[in-house]
N, C-alpha and C positions, 0 to 999 in steps of 0.2 A: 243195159246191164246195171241192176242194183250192188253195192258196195256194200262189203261187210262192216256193220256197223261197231263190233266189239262191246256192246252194251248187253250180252244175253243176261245179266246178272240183274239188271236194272229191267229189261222188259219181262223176267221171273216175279221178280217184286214186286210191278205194275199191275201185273194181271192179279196175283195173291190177294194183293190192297183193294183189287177189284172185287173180286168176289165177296172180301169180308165188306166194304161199302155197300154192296149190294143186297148181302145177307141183314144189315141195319134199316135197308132205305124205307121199307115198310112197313104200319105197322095193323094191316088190315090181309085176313084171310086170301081174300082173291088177290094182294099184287104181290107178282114174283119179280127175278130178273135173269139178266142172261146176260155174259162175261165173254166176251168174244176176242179174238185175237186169229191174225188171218199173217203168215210169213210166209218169207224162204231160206231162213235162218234152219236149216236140218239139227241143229245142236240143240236147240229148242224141244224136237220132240222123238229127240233121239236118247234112247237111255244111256247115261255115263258108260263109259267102263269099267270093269273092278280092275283091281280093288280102288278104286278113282280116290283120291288125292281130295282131302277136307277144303272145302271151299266156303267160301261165307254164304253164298246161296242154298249150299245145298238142301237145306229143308223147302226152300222154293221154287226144284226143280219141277217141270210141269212137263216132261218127256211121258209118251204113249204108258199106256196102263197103269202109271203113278195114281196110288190116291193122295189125297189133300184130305186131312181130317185137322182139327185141335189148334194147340199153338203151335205156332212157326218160327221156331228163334233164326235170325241173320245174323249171319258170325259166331254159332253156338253160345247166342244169347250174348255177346260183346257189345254189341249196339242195339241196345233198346229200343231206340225210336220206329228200327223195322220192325220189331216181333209182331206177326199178326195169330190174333185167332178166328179160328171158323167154326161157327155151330153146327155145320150139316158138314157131308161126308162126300167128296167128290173122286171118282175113277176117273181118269181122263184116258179122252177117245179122239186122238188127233182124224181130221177126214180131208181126201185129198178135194184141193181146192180149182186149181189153174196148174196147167203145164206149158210153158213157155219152152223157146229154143234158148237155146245155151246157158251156161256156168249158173246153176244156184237158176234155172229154171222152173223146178219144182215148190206150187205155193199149198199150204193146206191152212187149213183155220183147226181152232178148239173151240166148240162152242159147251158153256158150261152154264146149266140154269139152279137158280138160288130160287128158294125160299125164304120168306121174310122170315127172323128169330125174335123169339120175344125179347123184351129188353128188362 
């Protein structure tokens, strides 16, 4: 049985920073990338609630049919060091991955592919 790790704020950020790293990494027509992340964190790709309560993430939430477009402030732009942007325009499409027995059994991945941005 895996344990709740209480970090979904930080693994929202990770993957964001992923994609915009990814969106940099090349800078030739033919290479792309692809930003993966595989849980069983359901908060992840579950959509908040309304009217859900300001959170420092929340432009980095990555719950089912969200898109990712632009700049991304963390903390509504309080802490700079997080704000990311993104040149291309991502809908995210959570898919079921593994089904385990018991508590927090259920794993699925996001698989999101990038194109290189000019620079």
């Amino acid at each position: 049985m895996l344990k709740e790790q209480a970090a979904n704020d930080l693994a929202r950020l990770g993957f964001v920073s992923d994609i915009a790293r990814l969106e940099r990494f090349g800078n030739h027509a033919d290479q792309n990338g692809l930003a993966l992340i595989i849980t069983n964190d359901r908060s992840l790709w579950t959509p908040p609630k309304p009217p859900g309560k300001p959170t420092r993430d929340r432009e980095f939430r990555i719950h089912e049919d969200r898109t990712l477009t632009s700049q991304l402030l963390w903390a509504c732009g309080d802490y700079q060091p997080n704000t990311r942007t993104l040149h291309g325009t991502y809908t995210l499409n959570w898919q079921p991955y593994s089904q385990q027995t018991g508590p927090r059994g259920e794993f699925r991945y996001l698989a999101v592919f990038t194109d290189p941005q000019p620079t």
